[in-house]
matplotlib code that plots the C-alpha trace (Angstrom):
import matplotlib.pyplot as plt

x = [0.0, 3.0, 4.6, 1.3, 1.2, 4.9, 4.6, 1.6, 3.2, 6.1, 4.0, 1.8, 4.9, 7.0, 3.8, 3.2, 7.5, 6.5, 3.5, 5.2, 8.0, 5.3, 3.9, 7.2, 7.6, 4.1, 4.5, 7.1, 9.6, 7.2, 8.4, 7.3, 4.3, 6.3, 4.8, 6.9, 5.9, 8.7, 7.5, 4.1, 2.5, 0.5, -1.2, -3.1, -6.0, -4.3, -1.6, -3.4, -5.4, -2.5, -1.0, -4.7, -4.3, -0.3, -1.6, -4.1, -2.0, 0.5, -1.2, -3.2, 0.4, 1.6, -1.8, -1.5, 0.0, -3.3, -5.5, -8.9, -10.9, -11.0, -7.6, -6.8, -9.3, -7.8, -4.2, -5.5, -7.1, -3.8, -1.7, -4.3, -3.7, -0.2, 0.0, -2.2, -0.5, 2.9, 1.1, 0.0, 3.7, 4.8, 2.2, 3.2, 7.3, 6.3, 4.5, 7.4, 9.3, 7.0, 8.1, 6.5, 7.4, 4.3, 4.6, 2.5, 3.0]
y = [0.0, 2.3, 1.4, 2.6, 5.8, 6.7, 5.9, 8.2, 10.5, 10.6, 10.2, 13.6, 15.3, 14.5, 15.9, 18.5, 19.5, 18.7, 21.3, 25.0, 23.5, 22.5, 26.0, 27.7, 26.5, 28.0, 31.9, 32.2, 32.1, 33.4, 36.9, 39.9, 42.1, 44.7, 47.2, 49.9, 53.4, 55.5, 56.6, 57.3, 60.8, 59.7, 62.7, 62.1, 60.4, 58.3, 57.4, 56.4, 53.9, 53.1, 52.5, 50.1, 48.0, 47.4, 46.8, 44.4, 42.4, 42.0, 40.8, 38.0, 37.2, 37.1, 35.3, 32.8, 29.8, 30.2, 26.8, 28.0, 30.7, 32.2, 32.8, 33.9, 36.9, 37.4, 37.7, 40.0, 42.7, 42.2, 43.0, 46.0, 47.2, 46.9, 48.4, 51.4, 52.5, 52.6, 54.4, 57.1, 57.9, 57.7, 60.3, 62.2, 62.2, 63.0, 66.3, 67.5, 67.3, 69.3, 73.1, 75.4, 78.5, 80.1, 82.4, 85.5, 88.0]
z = [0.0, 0.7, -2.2, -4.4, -2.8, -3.5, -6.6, -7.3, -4.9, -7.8, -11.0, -9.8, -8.7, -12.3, -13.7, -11.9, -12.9, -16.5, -16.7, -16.8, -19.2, -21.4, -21.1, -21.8, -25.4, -26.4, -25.8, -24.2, -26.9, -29.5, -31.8, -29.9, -31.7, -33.4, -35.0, -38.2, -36.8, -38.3, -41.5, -39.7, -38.8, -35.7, -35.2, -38.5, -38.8, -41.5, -39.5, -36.9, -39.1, -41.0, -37.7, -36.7, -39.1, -38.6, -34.5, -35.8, -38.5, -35.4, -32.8, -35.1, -36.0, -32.1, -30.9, -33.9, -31.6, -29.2, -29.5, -28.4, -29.8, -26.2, -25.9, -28.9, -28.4, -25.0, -26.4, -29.3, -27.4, -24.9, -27.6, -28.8, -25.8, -25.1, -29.0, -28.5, -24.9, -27.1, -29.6, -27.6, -26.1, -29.4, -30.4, -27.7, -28.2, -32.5, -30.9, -28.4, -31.7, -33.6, -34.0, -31.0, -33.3, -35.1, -38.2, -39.2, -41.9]

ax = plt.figure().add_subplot(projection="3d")
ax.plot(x, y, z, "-o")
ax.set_aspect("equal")
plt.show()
């Protein structure tokens, strides 16, 4: 009886070792989301879309590896996010650069 119990004692611990290595090859190693902003003008509205449809292309590239439907939405709208918080400091840094000196005749 003692016998049966370490050895399902070991089987559920080797498992239980096996699990986030399992995990690890999924994700984990997976290409970040990158998205080409330079050539851009983000405080366009064409650059922003232009910029939409880059985010979105990128994250069904980086969500791609997800099995069910579930997670795959999950991970896209992660990504959106992540994406769209970037997009806003890069918004922000193109208008610093912008020139603050105004013309008149």
């Amino acid at each position: 009886m003692n016998n049966l119990t370490n050895t399902i004692s070991s089987a559920a611990m080797l498992a239980l070792a096996v699990l986030p290595i399992a995990a690890l090859s999924t994700t984990a190693f997976a290409a970040p989301a990158t998205v080409k902003v330079a050539d851009l003008n983000l405080s366009t509205v064409e650059g922003i879309a232009t910029f939409q449809q880059r985010a979105d292309f990128a994250a069904r590239r980086f969500c791609s590896a997800e099995l069910s439907l579930s997670a795959r939405a999950n991970c896209h709208k992660g990504v959106q996010v992540e994406l769209n918080e970037k997009m806003v400091a890069m918004r922000t840094a193109q208008a610093e650069r912008l020139p603050t000196t105004l013309a008149a005749r």
